[in-house]
C-alpha positions in Angstrom: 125.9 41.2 81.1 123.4 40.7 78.5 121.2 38.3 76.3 124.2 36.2 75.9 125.4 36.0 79.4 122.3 35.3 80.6 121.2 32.4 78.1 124.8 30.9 79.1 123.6 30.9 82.8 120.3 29.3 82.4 122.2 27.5 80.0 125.0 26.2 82.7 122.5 26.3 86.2 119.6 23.6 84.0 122.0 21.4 82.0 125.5 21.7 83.9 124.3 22.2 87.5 128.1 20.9 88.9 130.1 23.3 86.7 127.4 26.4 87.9 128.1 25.4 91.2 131.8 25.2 90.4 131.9 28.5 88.9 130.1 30.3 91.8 131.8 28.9 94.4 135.3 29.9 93.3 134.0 33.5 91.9 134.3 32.8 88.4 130.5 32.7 87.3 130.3 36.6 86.6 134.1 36.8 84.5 132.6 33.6 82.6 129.7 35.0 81.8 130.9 38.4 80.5 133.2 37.0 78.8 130.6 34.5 77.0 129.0 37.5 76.5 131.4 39.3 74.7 132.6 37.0 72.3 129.4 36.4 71.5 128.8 39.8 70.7 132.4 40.1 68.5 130.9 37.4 66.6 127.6 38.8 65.8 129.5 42.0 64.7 131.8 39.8 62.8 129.2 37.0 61.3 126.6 39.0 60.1 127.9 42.2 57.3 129.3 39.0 55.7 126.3 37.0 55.8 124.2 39.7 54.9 126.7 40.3 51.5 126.4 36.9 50.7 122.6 37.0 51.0 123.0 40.1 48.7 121.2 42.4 51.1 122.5 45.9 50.5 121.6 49.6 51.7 119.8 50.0 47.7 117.2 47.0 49.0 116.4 49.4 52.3 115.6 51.9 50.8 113.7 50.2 47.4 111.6 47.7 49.7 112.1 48.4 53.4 109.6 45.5 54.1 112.0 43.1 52.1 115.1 44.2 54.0 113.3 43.7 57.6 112.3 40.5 56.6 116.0 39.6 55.3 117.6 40.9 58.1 115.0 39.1 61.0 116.1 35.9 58.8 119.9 36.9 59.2 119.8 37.7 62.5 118.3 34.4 63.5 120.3 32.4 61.8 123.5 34.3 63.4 122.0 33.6 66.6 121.0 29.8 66.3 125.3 29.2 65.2 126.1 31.4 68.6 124.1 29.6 70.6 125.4 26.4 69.8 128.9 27.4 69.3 128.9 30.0 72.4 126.2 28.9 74.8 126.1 25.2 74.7 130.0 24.9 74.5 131.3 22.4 77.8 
């Protein structure tokens, strides 16, 4: 399990204390959580090349201004992030 699986636990044992008890108590926390995890992941690899196309950052811009590209890609990255969390992690 990683980032994603873990924000969803802080995430479920803060805000939805009854369904993290639920969860652990009949085993399903860990299978939850991976699987959280997971699709989070598949929609990271899938959300961002077409965000980054859209944004018109390309392999030329890496290697014409690196800094540039960094910057873009931080912003991208972010942004992918903030629609996973509150698609992914805050989901009931």
């Amino acid at each position: 399990m990683t980032l994603y699986g873990r924000m969803r636990q802080h995430y479920l044992k803060e805000h939805r204390p009854g369904l993290y008890s639920s969860l652990i108590l009949s085993e399903k926390l860990y299978p939850h959580l991976l699987e959280i995890d997971r699709a989070a992941r598949e929609r990271m690899d899938a959300m961002l090349p077409r965000m980054m196309e859209a944004a018109g950052v390309i392999e030329e811009l890496k290697d014409h201004d690196p800094m540039r590209w960094v910057g873009l890609m931080n912003t991208l990255k972010a942004q992918v992030e903030e629609i996973l969390y509150s698609e992914l992690i805050l989901e009931n």
